[in-house]
MDAnalysis code that builds the backbone (N, CA, C; Angstrom):
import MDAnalysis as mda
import numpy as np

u = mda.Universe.empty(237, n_residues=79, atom_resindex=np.repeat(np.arange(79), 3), trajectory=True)
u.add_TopologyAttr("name", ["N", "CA", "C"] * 79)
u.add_TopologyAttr("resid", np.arange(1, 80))
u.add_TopologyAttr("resname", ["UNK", "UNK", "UNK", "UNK", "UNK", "UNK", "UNK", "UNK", "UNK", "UNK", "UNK", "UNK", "UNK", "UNK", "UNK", "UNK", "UNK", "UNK", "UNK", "UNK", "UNK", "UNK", "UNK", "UNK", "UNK", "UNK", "UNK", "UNK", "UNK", "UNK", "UNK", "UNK", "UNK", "UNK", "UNK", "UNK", "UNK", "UNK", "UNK", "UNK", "UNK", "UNK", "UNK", "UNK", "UNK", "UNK", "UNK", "UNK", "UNK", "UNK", "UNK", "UNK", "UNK", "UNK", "UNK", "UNK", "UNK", "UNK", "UNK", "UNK", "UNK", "UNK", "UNK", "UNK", "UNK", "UNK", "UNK", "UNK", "UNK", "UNK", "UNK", "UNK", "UNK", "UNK", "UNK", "UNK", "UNK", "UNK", "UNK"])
u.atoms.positions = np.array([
    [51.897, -53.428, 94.614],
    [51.931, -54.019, 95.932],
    [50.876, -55.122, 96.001],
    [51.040, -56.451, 96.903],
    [50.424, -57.105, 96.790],
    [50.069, -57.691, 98.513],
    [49.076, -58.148, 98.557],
    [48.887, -58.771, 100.348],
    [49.606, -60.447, 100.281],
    [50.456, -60.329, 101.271],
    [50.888, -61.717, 101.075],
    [50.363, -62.635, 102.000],
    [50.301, -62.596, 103.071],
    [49.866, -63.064, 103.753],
    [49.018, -62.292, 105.131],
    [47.975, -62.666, 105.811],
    [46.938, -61.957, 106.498],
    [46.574, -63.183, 107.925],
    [46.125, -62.734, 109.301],
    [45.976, -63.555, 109.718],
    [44.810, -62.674, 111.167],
    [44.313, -63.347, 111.374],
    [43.456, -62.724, 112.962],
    [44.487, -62.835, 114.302],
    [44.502, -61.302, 114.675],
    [45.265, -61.878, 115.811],
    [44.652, -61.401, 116.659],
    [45.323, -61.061, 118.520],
    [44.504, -61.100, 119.471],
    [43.246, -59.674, 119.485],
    [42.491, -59.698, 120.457],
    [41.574, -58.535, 120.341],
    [40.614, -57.965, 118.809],
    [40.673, -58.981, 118.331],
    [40.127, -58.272, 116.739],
    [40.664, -57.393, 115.797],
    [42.173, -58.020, 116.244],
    [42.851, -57.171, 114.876],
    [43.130, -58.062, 113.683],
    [43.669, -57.520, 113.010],
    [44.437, -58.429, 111.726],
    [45.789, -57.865, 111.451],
    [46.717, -59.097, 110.984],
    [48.258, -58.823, 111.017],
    [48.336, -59.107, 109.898],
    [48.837, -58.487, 108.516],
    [49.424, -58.590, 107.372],
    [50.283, -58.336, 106.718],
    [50.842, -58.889, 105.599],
    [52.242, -58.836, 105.479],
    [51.879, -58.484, 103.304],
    [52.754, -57.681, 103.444],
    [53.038, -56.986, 102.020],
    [53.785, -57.141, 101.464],
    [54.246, -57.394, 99.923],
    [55.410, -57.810, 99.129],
    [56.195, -56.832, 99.159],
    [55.914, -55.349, 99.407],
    [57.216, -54.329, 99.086],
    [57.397, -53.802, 100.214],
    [56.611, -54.722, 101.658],
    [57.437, -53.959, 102.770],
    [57.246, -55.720, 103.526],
    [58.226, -56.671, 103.046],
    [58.085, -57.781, 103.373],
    [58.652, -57.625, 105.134],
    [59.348, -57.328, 105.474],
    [59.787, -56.989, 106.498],
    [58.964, -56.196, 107.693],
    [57.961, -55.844, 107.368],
    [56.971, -55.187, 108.270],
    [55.924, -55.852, 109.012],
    [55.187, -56.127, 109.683],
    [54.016, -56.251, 110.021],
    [52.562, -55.467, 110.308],
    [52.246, -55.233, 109.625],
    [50.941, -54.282, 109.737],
    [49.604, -54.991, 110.619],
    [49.293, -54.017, 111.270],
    [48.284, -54.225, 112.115],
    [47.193, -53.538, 112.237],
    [45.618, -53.938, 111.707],
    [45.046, -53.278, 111.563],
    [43.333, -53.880, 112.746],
    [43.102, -52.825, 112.833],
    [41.666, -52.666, 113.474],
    [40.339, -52.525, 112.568],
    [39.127, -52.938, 113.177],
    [38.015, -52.615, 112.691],
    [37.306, -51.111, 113.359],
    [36.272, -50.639, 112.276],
    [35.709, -49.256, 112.702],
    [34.887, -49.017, 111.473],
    [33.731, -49.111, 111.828],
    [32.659, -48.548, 110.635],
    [32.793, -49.768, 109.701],
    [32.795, -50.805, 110.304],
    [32.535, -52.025, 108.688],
    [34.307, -52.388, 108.144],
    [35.112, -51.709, 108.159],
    [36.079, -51.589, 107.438],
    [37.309, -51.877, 108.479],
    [38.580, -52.506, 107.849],
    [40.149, -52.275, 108.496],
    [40.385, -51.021, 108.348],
    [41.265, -50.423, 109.155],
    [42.249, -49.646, 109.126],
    [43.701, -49.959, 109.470],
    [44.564, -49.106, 109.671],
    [46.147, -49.205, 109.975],
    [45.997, -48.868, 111.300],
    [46.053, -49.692, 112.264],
    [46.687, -49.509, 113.490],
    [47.975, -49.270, 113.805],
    [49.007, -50.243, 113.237],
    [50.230, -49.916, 114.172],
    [51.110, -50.983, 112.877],
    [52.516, -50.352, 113.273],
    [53.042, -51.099, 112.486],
    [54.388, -51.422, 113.056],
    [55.214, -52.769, 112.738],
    [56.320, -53.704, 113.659],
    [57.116, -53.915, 112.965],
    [58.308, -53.303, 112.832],
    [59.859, -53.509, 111.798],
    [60.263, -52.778, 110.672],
    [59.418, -51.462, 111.550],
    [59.853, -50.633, 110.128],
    [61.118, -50.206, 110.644],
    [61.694, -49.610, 109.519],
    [63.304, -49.071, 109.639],
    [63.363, -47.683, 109.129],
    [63.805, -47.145, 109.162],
    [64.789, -45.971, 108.708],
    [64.660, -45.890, 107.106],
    [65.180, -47.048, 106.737],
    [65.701, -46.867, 105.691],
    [64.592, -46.945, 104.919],
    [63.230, -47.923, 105.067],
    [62.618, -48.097, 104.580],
    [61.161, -48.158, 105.105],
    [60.530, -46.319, 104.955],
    [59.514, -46.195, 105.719],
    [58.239, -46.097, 104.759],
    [57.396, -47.157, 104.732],
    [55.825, -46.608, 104.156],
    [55.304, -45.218, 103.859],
    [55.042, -44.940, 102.857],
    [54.584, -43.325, 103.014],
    [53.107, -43.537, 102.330],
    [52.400, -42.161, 102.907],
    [51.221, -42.447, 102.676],
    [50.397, -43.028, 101.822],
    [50.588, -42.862, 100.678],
    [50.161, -43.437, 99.515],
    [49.895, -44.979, 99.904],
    [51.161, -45.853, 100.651],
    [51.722, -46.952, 100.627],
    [50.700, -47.483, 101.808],
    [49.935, -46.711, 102.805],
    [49.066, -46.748, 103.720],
    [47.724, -47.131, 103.115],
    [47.272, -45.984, 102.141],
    [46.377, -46.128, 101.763],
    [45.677, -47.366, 100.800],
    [47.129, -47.931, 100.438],
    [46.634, -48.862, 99.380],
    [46.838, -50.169, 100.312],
    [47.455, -50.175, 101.382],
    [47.360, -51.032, 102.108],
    [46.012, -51.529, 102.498],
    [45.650, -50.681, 103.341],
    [44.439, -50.617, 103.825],
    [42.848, -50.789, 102.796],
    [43.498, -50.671, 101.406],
    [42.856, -50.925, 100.167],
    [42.486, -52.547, 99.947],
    [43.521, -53.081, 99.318],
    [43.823, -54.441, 99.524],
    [43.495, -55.181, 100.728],
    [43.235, -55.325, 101.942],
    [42.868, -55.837, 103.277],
    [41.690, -55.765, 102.876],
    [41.060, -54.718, 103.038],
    [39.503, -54.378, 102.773],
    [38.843, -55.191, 101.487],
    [39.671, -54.737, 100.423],
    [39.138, -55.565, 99.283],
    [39.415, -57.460, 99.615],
    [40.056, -57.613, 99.932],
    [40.691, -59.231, 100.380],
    [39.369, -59.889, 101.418],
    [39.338, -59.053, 102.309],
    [37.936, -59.420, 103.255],
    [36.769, -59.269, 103.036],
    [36.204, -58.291, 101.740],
    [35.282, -57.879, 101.079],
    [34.293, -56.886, 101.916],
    [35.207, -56.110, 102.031],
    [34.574, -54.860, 102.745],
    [35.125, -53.272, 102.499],
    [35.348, -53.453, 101.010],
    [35.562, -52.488, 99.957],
    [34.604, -51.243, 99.476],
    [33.737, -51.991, 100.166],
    [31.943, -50.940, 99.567],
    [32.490, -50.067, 100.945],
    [32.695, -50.354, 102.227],
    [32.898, -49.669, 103.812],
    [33.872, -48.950, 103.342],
    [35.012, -49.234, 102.743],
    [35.657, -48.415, 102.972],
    [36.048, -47.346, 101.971],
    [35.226, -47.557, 101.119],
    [35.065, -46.619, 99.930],
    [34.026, -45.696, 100.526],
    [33.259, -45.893, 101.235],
    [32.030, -45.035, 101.709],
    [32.838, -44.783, 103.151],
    [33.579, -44.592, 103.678],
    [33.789, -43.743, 104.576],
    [33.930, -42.422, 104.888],
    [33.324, -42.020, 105.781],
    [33.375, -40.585, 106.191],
    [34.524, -39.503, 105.585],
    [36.187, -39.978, 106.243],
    [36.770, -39.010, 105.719],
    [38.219, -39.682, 104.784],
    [37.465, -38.933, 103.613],
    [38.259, -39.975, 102.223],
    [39.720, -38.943, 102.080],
    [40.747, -39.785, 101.579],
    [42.169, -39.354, 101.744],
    [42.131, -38.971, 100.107],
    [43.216, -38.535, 99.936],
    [43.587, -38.349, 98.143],
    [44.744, -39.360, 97.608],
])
């Protein structure tokens, strides 16, 4: 998976767009230094993100903005 495109949108979020869920919009917030997954716009049925697909999201953003050390050191780490 790759970040394709990323942008600031209103209130201090960020909107980004992913090569294997080109069709989505991800929306993420700040908290403790780091993005997270807020909310997400065009998902389907057919083709839903699963966790894994979250996590590395939220991987890539972080690493892209350089705030990879935050979110590697966060409180409660996923598998």
């Amino acid at each position: 998976m790759k970040l394709v495109n990323w942008s600031y949108a209103k209130r201090y979020n960020i909107k980004a767009i992913f090569d294997d869920f080109p069709h989505i919009v991800v929306r993420f917030r700040q908290i403790g230094g780091y993005y997270f997954i807020f909310s997400m716009q065009g998902v389907t049925k057919d083709h839903v993100p699963e966790r894994r697909d979250y996590v590395r999201m939220e991987y890539l953003l972080n690493k892209e903005l350089g705030l990879l050390d935050a979110y590697k050191n966060r409180r409660t780490r996923t598998l």
